[in-house]
N, C-alpha and C positions, 0 to 999 in steps of 0.2 A: 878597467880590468884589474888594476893594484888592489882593491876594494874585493871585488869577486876572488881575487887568489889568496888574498887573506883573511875570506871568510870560509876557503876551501880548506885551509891548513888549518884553522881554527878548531871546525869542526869534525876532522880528521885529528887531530890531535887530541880532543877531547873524549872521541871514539864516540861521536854523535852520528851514527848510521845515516839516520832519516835527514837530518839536519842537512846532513852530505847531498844526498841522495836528490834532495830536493832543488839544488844548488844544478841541475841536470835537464833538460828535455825528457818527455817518456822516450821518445827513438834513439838517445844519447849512446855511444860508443866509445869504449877505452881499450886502446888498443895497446897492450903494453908486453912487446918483444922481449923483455927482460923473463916476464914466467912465462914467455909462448903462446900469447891467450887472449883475446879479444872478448870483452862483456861486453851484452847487447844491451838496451833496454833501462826500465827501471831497475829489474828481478837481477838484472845481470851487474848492474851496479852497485846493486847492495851487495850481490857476492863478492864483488871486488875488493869494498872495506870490510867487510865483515872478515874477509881471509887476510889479509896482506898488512891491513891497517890494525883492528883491534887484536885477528887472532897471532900478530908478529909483535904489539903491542909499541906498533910504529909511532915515531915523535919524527915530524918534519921542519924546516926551519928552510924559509927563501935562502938562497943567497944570491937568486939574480933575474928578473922579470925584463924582458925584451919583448915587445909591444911591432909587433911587426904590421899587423892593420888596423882598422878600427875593430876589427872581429879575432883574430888573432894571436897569439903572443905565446914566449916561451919560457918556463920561470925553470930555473935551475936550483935544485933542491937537494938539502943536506938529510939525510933519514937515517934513523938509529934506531934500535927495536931488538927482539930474541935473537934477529938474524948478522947484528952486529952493526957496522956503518958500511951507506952506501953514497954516493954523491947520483944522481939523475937528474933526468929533465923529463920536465913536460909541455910539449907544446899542445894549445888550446884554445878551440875555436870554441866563439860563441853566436847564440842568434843574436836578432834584432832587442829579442826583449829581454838580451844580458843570461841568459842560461845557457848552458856549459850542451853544446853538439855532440864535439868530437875531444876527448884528451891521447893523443899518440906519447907513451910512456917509455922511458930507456933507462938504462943505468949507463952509466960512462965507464 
């Protein structure tokens, strides 16, 4: 999971849409209560960085991964962008073959 979560900031920080994207399931879901808004899908995830990541010109930074099963875990993340600085979490489940299901998203 440490591997996959900082292959996820990576390429969100370098506003690698696809790269992102691909790091997902097609049926993948991010459910992030902070903008009120749940993306479904592939289409629904590319909207997600496309708006919040490149178009806030979001930079993320771990500050804490908590591994709760082998599928999983909830990394606490520092992000800074147009919109100023925020502290969140993400907790995030994966499947069998390591790609990303479900991400449920908050700001603290």
């Amino acid at each position: 999971m440490e591997k996959l979560v900082s292959t996820f900031i990576q390429t969100a920080n370098s506003f690698d849409v696809e790269g992102a994207v691909a790091l997902f399931t097609s049926d993948a879901v991010i459910d992030d209560v902070s903008v009120g808004d749940s993306f479904l899908g592939t289409e629904g995830i590319r909207r997600y960085f496309e708006q919040f990541f490149v178009g806030y010109k979001t930079a993320s930074r771990l500050l804490s991964l908590e591994q709760l099963d082998d599928f999983t875990a909830v990394a606490r993340l520092d992000f800074t962008g147009d919109f100023g600085h925020e502290i969140g979490t993400l907790k995030i489940r994966t499947n069998s073959d390591g790609l990303i299901e479900r991400i449920d998203a908050d700001l603290e």
